[in-house]
C-alpha positions in Angstrom: 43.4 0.3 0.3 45.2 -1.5 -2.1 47.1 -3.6 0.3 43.4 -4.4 1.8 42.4 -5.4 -1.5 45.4 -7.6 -2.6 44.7 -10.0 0.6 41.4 -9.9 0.5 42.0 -11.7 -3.1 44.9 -13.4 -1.9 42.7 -14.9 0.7 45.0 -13.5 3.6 42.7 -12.8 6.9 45.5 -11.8 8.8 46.3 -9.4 11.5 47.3 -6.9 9.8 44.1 -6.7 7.5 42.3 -6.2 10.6 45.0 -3.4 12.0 45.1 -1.8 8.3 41.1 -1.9 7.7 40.8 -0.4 11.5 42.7 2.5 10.9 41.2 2.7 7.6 37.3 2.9 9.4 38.1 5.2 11.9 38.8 7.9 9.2 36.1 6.6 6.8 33.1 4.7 8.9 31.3 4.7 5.8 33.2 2.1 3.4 31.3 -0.5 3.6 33.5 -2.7 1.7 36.0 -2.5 4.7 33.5 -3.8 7.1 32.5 -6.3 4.4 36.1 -7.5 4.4 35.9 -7.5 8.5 33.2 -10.1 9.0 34.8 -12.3 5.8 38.2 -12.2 8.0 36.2 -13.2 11.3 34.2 -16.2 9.1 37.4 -17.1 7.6 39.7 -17.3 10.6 39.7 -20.3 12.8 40.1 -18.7 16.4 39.0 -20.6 19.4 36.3 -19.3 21.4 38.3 -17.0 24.0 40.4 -15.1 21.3 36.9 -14.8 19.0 35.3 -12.9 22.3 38.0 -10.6 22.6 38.7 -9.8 18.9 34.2 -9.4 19.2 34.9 -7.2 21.8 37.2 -5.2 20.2 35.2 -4.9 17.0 32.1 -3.6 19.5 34.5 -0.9 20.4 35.6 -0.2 17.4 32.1 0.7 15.9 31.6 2.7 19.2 34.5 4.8 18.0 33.1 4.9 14.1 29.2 6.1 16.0 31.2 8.7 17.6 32.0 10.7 14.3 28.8 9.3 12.3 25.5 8.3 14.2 23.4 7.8 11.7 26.4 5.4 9.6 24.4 2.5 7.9 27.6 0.4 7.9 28.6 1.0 11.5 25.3 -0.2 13.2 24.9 -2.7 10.5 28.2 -4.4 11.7 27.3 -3.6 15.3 24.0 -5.6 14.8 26.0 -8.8 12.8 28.6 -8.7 16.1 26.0 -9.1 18.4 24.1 -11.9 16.2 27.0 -13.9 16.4 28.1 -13.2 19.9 28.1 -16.2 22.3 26.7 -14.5 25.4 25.7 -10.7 24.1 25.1 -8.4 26.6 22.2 -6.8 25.6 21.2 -5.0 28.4 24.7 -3.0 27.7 23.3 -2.6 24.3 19.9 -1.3 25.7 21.3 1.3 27.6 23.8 1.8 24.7 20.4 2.6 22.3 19.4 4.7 25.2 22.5 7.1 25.4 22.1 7.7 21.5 18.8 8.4 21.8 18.8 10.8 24.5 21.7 12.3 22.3 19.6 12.8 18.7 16.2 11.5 19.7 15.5 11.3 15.9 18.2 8.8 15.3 16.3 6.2 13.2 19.3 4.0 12.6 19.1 3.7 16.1 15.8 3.0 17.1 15.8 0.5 14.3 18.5 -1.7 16.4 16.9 -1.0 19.0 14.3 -2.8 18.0 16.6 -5.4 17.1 17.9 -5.5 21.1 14.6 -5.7 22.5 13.6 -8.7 20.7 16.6 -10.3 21.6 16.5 -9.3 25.2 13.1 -10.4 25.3 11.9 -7.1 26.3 7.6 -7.1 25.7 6.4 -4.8 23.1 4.3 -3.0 26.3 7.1 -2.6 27.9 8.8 -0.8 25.1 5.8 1.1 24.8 6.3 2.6 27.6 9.5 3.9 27.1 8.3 5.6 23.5 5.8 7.0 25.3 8.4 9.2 27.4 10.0 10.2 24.6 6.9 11.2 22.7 6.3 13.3 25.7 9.3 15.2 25.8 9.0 16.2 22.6 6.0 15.6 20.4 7.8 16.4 17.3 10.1 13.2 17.6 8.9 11.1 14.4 10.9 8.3 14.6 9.6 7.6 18.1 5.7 7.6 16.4 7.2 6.1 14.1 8.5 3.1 16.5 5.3 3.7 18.4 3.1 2.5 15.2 5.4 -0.7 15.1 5.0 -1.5 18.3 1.7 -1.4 18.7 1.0 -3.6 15.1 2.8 -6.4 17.6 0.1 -5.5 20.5 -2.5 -5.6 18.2 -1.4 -9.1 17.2 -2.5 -10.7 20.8 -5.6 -8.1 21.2 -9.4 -8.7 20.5 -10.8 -6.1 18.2 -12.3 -4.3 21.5 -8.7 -4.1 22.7 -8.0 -2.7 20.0 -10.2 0.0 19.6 -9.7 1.1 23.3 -6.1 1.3 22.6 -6.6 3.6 19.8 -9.2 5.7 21.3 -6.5 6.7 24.4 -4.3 7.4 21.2 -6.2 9.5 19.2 -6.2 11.3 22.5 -2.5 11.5 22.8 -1.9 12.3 19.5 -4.7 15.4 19.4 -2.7 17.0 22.6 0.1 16.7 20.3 -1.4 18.4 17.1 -2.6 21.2 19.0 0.9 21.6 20.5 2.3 22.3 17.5 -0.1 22.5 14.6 2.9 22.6 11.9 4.7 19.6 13.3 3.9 16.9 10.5 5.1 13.7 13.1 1.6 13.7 15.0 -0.6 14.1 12.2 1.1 11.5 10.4 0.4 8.8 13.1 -3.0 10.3 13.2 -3.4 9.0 9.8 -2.3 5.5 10.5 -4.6 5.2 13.8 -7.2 6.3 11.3 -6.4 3.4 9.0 -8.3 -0.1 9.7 -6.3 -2.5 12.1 -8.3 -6.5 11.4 -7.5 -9.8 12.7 -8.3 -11.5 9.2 -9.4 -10.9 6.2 -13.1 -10.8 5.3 -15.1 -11.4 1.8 -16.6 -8.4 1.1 -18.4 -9.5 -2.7 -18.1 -12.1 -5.1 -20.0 -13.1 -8.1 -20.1 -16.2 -10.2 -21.3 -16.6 -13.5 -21.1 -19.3 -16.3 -17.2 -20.3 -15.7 -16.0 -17.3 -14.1 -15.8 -16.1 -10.2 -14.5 -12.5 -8.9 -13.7 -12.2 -5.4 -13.3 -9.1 -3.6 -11.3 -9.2 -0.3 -10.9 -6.7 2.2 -7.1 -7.2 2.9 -4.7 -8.1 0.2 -3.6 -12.1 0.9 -2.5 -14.7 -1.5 -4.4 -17.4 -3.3 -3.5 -20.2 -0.8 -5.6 -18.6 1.6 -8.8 -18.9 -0.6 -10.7 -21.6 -1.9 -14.0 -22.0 -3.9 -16.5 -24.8 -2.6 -19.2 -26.1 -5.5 -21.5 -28.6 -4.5 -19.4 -28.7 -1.4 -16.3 -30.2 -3.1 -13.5 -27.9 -3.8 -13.3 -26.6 -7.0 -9.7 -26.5 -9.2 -10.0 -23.0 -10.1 -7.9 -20.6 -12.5 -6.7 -17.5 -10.8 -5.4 -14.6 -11.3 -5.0 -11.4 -9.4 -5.6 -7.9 -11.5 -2.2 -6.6 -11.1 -0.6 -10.1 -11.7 0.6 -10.3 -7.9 1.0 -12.8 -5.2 -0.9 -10.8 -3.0 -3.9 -9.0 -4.0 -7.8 -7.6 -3.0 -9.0 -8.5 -6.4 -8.9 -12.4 -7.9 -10.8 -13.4 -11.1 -10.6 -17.2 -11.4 -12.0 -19.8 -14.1 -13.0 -22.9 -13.9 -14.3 -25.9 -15.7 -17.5 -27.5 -13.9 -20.6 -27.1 -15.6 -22.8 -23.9 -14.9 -26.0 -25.8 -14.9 -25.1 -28.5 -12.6 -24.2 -26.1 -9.3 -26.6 -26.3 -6.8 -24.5 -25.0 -3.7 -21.6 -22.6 -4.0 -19.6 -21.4 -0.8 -15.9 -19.2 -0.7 -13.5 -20.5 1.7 -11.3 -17.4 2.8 -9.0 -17.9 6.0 -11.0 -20.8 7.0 -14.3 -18.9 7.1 -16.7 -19.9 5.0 -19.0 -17.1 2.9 -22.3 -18.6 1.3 -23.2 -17.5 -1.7 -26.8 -17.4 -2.9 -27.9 -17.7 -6.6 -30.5 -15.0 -8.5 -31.0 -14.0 -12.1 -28.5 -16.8 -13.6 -25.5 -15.6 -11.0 -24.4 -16.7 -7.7 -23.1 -13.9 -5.6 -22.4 -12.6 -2.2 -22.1 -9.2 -0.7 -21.0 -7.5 2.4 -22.5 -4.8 4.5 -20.6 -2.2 3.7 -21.5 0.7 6.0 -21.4 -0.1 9.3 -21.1 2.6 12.4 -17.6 3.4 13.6 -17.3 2.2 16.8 -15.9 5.6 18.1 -18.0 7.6 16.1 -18.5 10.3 19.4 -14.7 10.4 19.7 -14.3 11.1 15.9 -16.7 13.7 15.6 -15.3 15.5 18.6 -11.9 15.6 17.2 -13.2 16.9 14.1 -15.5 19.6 15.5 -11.7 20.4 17.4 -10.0 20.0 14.1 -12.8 22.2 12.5 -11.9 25.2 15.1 -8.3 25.0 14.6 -9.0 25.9 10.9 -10.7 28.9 11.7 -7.9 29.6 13.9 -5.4 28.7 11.2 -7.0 28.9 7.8 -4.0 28.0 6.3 -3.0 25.1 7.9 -3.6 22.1 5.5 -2.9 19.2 8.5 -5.6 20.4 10.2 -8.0 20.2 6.7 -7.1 17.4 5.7 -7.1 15.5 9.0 -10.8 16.7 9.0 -11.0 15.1 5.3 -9.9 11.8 6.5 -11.8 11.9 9.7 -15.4 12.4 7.7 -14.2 9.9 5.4 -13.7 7.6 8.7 -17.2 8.8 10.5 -19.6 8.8 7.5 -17.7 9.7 3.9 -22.1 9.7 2.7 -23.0 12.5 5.2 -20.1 14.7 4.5 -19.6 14.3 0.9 -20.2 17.8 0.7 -18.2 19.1 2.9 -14.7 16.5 2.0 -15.0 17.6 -1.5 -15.5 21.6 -0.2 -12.5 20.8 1.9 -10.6 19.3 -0.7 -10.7 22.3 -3.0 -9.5 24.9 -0.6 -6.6 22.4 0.0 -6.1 22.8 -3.9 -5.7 26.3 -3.0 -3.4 26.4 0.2 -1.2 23.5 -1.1 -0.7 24.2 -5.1 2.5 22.0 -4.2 0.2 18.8 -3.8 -2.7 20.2 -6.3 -2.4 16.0 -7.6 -2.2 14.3 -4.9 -5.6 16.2 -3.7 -7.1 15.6 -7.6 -6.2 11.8 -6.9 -8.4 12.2 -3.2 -10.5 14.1 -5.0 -11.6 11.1 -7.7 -11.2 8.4 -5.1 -13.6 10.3 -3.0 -16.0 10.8 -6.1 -16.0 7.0 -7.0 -16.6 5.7 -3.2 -19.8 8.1 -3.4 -21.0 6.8 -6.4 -20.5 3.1 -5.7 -22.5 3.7 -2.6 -25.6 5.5 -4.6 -24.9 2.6 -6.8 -25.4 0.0 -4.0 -28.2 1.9 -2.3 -30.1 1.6 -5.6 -29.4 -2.2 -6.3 -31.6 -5.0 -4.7 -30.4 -7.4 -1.6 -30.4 -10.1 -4.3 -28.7 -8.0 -6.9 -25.1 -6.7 -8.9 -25.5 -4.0 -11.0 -22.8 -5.0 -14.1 -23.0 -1.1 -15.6 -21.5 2.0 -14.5 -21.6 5.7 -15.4 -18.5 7.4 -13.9 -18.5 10.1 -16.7 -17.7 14.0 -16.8 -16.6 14.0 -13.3 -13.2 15.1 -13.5 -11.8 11.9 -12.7 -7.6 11.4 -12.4 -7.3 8.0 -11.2 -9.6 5.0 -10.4 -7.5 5.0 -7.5 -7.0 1.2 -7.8 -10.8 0.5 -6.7 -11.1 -2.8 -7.0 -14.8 -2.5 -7.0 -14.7 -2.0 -10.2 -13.4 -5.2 -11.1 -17.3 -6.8 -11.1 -18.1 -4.8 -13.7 -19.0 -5.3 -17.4 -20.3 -1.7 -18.6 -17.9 0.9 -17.5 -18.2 4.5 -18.6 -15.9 6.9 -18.0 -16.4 9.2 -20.5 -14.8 13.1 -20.4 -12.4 12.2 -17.3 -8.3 13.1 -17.2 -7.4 9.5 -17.1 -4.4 10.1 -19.2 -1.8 9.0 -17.0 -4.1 6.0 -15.4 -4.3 3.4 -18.1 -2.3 0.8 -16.3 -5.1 1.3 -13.9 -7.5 -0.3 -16.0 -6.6 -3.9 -15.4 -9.0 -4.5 -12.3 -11.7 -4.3 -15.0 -11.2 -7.7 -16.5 -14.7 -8.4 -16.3 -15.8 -5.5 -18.6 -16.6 -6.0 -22.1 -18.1 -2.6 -22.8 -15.3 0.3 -22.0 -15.6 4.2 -23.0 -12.4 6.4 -22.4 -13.8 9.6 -24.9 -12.7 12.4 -23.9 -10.2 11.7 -21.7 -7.1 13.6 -23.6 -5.1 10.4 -24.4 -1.9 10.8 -26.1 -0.6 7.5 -25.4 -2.3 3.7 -25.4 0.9 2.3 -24.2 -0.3 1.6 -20.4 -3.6 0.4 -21.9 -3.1 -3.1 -19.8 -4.6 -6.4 -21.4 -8.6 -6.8 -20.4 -9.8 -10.2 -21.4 -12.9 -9.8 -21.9 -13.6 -6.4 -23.4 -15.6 -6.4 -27.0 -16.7 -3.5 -27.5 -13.9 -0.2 -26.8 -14.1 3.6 -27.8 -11.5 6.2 -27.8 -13.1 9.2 -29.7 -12.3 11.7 -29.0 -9.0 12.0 -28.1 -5.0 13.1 -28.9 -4.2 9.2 -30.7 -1.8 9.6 -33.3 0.4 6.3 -32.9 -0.6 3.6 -35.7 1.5 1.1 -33.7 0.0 1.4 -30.4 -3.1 0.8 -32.3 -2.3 -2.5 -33.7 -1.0 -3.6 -30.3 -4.1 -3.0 -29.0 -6.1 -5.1 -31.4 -3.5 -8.0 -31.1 -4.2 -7.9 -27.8 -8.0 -7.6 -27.8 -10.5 -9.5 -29.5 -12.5 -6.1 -30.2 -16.1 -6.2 -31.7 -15.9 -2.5 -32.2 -13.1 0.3 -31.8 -14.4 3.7 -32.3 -11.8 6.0 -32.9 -13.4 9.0 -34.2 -12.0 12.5 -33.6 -8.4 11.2 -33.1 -5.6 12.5 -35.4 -4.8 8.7 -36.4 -8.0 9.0 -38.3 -5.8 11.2 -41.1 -3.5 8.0 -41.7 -4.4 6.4 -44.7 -3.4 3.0 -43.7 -5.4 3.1 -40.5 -8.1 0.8 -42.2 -5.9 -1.5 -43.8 -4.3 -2.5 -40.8 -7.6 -2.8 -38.7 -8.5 -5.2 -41.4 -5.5 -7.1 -41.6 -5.5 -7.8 -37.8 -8.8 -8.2 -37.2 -11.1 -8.2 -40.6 -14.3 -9.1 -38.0 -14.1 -6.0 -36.0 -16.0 -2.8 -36.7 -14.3 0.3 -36.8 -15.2 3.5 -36.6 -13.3 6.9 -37.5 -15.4 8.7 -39.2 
């Protein structure tokens, strides 16, 4: 190793770095710095073309032999892949049948199902092709991951150059598949994983789904997370210079809040470019705002509901098995989350008990649950012409907002006697809200209290606050009307007054 080293810094790409870093691999595949020092020799060397095939050649071989002891070596099929990138004439249906042999060997090889899917781009094999041949192995064993895996990726590209109908044929026949393959073997975690992504929404393009304007500000909700390039606000039917910013301070992003600087009074026509489609908005009670339909029927709503009537049974059969619940969670969320509210929250709380492992991750579905239900009794209530800017998610045992950028539109948000403790940072989709209550929610810490621009009016009673600092962040932050902070230890600090005063001598405090 330490001759290796010298050349490589004395610049000496001879044969004998290659013979020394050979030996070298074939008893450790796994230095990567040796194959490192491989390719810099093969960059570095002026061979002419025949000697460059056969020294290619031999370094094909050579990670052949370094497979042999370590299939799964990063390094080995890292170099494999760089060989055959800079090959003149690769042979890649070697290389297929090469994939093929390791596969049949460990079927769960996913180093090598990854350059496989490497090879079959370059050999210009179609993705239904490929298809195929994970649907073989899917079949000779159902509990082969990485082939559902390699299935889901494969069908993303099919999905590319489908029509939604396509689409949802092609994942009713697998929904089919992959309930034959549940049933097999009901502990086997591969199948009901993929069951979850066909679950998951597959669109073509983003749609608006709300937006609001009022005075200089706009929020726009998007279905699919995209970047601001792709949207663009029309006023008078001249586009607008606009300010934006997403909530989390991404490129991408659901939720943008954007300003801008023409005058309220003098809009008569307001439209939201997004993709190329354009989204009307219409104007009532000094706003202009759009909104989606947002419950539409599944489009294999009979399907769904007899896989969970299936699902269902297999509980009975196996009360214990939590795929099988919360499968059944997800697919009444899918079919109607309103008509089963009941029952996904009853099913949620006997996963509590099965899985005390997960017990968070179920509180979490638990709260995201909660707030989808009362977003929808919020949105049954309002008016076709209407936003409601207040919300009351209080005492409901709340863990996360769940990143619900629904939220985001609105000004009054309660959320009173919650466990949002370790969920501050997830306040920044509220950056319309100027009235915010968090007492009661057992907060030790304000340091993930993110930055809300517009918020006035803020109370923490209630709570564990001790920190003086984190206070006075907060104010220099905010340009608070009133901070109640009654019921917090930091009330016993003498100076607590003092230094609200000092920061902010206009804003009303209360501790007392």
């Amino acid at each position: 190793m330490s001759i290796v080293f010298q050349k490589r810094n004395d610049k000496i790409y001879d044969d004998e770095l290659m013979m020394m870093t050979e030996r070298l691999l074939l008893e450790h595949p796994e230095i990567y710095t040796l194959w490192n020092i491989r390719r810099e020799t093969f960059i570095n060397n002026n061979w002419n073309e025949e000697l460059l095939k056969q020294f290619y050649q031999s370094e094909l071989m050579l990670t052949e032999n370094c497979l042999k002891q370590n299939p799964k070596s990063y390094c080995t099929w890292y170099q494999r892949k760089w060989i055959m990138d800079h090959m003149n004439k690769p042979d890649w249906k070697r290389e297929l049948m090469l994939c093929t042999k390791y596969l049949d060997f460990d079927e769960r090889n996913f180093h090598c199902w990854n350059y496989r899917e490497f090879v079959v781009q370059k050999a210009g094999i179609s993705s239904e092709e490929e298809f195929k041949f994970s649907t073989s192995k899917i079949l000779n064993n159902f509990s082969n991951y990485s082939s559902w895996h390699y299935r889901s990726r494969l069908l993303s590209k099919i999905f590319d150059n489908c029509n939604q109908q396509d689409i949802n044929e092609k994942k009713k026949d697998e929904l089919e598949l992959v309930m034959n393959a549940t049933f097999t073997d009901p502990n086997d975690t591969s199948a009901w994983f993929y069951q979850r992504w066909l679950l998951s929404t597959h669109k073509f393009s983003p749609t608006l789904s709300q937006a609001l304007l009022k005075d200089n500000n706009v929020i726009l909700f998007i279905d699919q997370s995209i970047s601001i390039e792709s949207i663009c606000l029309q006023i008078n039917n001249e586009n607008e210079n606009v300010l934006w910013k997403s909530w989390q301070n991404t490129k991408f992003s659901k939720l943008w809040f954007g300003k801008f600087k023409k005058q309220f009074n003098e809009i008569t026509e307001v439209k939201v470019d997004v993709e190329g489609h354009f989204y009307p908005l219409y104007y009532f009670n000094q706003k202009w705002m759009f909104k989606e339909n947002k419950f539409k029927p599944h489009y294999n709503e009979d399907q769904l509901l007899a896989q969970l009537l299936n699902y269902k049974q297999l509980v009975e059969l196996e009360p214990s098995n939590k795929w099988a619940l919360l499968t059944s969670v997800h697919l009444m969320k899918k079919i109607n989350f309103i008509k089963f509210n009941d029952d996904i929250l009853t099913s949620l709380n006997t996963l509590l008990n099965i899985d005390p492992l997960r017990f968070n991750y179920y509180r979490d579905l638990q709260s995201k649950c909660i707030i989808e239900y009362k977003l929808y009794e919020l949105w049954n209530s309002e008016g076709d012409q209407e936003i409601k800017s207040e919300i009351d998610l209080s005492k409901l045992n709340l863990t996360t907002l769940n990143s619900n950028e629904h939220l985001g539109f609105f000004e009054e948000v309660n959320l009173d006697a919650n466990f949002l403790s370790n969920s501050l940072y997830q306040l920044s989709c509220l950056q319309n809200c100027k009235k915010l209550s968090l007492s009661n929610n057992q907060l030790e810490s304000l340091k993930k209290f993110p930055m809300l621009q517009n918020l006035e009016v803020l109370s923490l009673r209630n709570n564990k606050l001790r920190n003086l600092e984190e206070i006075s962040q907060l104010l220099k932050k905010h340009k608070l009307k009133s901070l109640d902070l009654r019921e917090n230890p930091i009330c016993d600090i003498a100076e607590l007054q003092s230094t609200v005063m000092e920061i902010d001598p206009t804003s009303k405090l209360y501790i007392e």
